[in-house]
C-alpha positions in Angstrom: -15.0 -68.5 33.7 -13.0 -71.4 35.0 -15.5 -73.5 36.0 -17.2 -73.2 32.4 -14.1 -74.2 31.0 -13.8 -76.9 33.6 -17.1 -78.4 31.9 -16.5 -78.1 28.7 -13.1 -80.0 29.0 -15.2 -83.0 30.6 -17.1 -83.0 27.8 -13.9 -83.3 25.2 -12.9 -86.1 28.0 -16.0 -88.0 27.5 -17.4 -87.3 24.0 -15.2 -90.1 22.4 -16.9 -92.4 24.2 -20.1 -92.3 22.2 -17.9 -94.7 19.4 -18.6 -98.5 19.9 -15.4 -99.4 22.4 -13.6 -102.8 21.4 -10.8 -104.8 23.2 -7.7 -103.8 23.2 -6.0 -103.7 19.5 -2.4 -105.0 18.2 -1.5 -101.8 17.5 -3.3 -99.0 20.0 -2.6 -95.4 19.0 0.7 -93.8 20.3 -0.8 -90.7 22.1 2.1 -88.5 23.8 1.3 -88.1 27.8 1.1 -84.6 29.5 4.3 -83.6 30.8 3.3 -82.7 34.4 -0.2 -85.2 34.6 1.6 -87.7 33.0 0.0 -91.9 32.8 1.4 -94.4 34.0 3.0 -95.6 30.5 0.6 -94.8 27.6 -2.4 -96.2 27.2 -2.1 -100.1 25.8 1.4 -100.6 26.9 2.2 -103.9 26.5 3.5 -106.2 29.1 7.1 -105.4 30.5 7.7 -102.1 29.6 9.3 -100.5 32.3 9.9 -96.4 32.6 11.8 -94.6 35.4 11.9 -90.9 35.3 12.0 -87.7 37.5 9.7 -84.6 37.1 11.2 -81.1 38.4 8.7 -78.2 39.0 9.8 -74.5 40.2 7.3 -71.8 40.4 9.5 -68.7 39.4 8.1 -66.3 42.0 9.0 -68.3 45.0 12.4 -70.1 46.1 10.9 -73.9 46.7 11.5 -76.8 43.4 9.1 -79.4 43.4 10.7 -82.8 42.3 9.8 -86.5 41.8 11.4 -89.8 40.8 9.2 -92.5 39.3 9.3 -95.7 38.7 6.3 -96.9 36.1 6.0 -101.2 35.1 3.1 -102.4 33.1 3.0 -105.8 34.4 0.3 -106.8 32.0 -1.0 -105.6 28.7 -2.8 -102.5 29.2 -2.1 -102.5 33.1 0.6 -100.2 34.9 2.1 -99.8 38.0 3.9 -96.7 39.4 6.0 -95.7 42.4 6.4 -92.2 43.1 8.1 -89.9 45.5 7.5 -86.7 45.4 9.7 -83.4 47.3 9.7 -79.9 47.8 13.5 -79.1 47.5 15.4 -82.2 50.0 12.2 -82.8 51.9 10.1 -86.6 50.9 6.4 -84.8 51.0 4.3 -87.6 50.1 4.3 -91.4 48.9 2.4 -92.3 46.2 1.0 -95.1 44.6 -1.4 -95.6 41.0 -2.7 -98.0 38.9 -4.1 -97.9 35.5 -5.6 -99.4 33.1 -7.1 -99.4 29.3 -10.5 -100.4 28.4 -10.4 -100.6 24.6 -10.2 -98.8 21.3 -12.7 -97.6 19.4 -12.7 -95.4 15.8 -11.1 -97.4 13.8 -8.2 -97.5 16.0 -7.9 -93.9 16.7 -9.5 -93.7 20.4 -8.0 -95.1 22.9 -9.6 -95.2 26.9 -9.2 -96.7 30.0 -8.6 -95.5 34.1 -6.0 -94.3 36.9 -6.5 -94.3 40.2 -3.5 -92.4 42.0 -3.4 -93.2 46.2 -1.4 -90.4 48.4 -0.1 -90.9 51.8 1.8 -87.1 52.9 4.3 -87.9 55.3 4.0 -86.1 58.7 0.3 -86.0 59.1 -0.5 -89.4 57.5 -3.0 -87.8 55.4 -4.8 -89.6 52.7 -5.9 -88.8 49.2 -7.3 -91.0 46.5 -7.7 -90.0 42.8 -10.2 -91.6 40.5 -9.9 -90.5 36.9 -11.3 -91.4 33.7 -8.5 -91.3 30.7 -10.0 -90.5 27.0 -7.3 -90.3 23.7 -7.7 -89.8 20.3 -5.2 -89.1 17.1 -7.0 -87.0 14.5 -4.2 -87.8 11.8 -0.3 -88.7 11.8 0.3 -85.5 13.5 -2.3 -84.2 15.7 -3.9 -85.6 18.9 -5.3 -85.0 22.1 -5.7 -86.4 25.7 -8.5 -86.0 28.7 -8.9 -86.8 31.9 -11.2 -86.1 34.4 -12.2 -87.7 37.8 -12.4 -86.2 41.6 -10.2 -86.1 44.2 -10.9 -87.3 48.1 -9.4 -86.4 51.1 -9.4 -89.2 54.2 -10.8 -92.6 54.9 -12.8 -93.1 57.9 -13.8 -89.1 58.0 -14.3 -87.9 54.4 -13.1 -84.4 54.0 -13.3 -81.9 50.5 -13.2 -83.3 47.7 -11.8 -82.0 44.6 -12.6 -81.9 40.7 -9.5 -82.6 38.6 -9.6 -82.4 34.6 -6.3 -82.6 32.4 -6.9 -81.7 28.7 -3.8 -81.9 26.3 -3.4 -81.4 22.5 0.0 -82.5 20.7 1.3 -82.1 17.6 4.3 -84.4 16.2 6.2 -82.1 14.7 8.6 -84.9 13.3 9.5 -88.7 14.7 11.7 -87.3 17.2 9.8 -84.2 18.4 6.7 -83.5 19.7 4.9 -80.3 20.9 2.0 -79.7 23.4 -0.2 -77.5 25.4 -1.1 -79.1 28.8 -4.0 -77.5 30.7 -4.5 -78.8 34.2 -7.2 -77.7 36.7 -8.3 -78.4 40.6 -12.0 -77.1 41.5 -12.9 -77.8 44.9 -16.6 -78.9 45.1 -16.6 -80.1 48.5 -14.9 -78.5 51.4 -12.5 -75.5 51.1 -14.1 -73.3 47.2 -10.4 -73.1 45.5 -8.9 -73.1 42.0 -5.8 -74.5 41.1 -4.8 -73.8 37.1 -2.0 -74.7 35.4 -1.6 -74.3 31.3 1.9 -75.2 29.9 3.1 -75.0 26.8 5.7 -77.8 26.4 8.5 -79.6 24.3 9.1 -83.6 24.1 12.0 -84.3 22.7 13.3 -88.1 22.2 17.2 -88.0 22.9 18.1 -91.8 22.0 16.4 -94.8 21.5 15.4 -95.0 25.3 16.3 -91.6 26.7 13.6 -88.7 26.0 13.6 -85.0 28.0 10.2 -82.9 27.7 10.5 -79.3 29.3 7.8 -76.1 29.4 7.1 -73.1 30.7 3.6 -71.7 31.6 1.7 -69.7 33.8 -0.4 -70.7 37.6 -3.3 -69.6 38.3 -4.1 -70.2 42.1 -7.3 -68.4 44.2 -6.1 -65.7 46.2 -2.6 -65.4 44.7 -1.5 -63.3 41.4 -0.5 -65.6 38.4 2.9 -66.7 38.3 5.3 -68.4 35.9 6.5 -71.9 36.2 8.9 -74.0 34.7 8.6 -77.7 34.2 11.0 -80.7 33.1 11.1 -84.3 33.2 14.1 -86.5 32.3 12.3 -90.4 31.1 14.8 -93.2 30.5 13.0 -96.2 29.3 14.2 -100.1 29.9 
């Protein structure tokens, strides 16, 4: 069941595709980004804009919080930069690194595509993890829209180990200029390597505070294989500059 869904949000990914791409407009489409896959920025950020902000994630059936500051720069017109560190309660886990960029619009100005790669070094065991994903948005009207991205996942350099299907499909609906509502679905599929599912679909809130300060928060349920479903809560705190 999972992995039909799995395929059939690919397909949303890619589908816009088929319009005719151009370069990069004036004015892109404002898409809102997933709360716990977020981008680097949105898609067509313009050169300068500079984002720091931490995600906090606490599965409600054990004791552990995930957490992560994040620093995010577009140094160029459709290019970002982020800086991550991510822990499990006081513990630094992991160091990563991403990049992305935009490709084009298409539709009139309502599609809007481009690329992340995300590099991860875990701290301890020096293992290395690259992430390769193609980004797809589109805005249906003033309210509605919807995000995709899909790519794989790679464990090691010199000695490949499993690799790993990852797909983010979002839908958002503005429900006025300072509010926004969502439903994030993420997925992991391993399709090399160790056959396990990671699911996560979240319901979620963004909510701008000030000019610069915004808060988005959700709660939604984990599916994981070999472990029951569990609830987990999910905030992130952006302050823009």
């Amino acid at each position: 069941m999972i992995r039909s869904l799995a395929l059939a949000l690919a397909a949303c990914a890619v589908s816009p595709a088929i319009a005719r791409a151009e370069p990069l407009a004036a004015e892109s489409p404002r898409i809102p980004e997933p709360m716990v896959f977020d981008l680097l920025r949105p898609l067509g950020a313009r050169a300068g804009e500079r984002e720091v902000n931490v995600l906090t994630v606490r599965p409600l059936s054990r004791g552990t919080t995930d957490w992560a500051p994040e620093l995010e720069y577009a140094y160029a017109d459709g290019q970002s930069f982020e800086l991550e560190l991510p822990f499990e309660d006081g513990r630094l886990t992991q160091v990563k690194v991403a990049l992305q960029g935009t490709f084009g619009t298409g539709a009139g100005g309502r599609w809007i595509h481009g690329w992340q790669y995300i590099g991860q070094v875990e701290r301890g065991s020096a293992t290395v993890r690259n992430s390769l994903l193609y980004i797809s948005g589109y805005r249906f009207d003033a309210r509605w829209s919807m995000l995709s991205m899909a790519g794989l996942r790679q464990v090691g350099i010199r000695q490949i180990g499993p690799t790993s299907l990852l797909l983010n499909h979002s839908v958002f609906y503005d429900l006025d200029p300072e509010t926004v509502l969502g439903c994030e679905f993420n997925l992991r599929q391993d399709i090399a390597g160790d056959d396990r599912t990671r699911a996560l679909v979240i319901p979620q809130i963004h909510r701008r505070l000030s000019e610069l300060t915004s808060l988005q928060a959700g709660l939604g349920i984990e599916f994981q294989t070999n472990r029951d479903p569990g609830l987990v809560a999910a905030m992130r705190l952006i302050r823009e500059f």
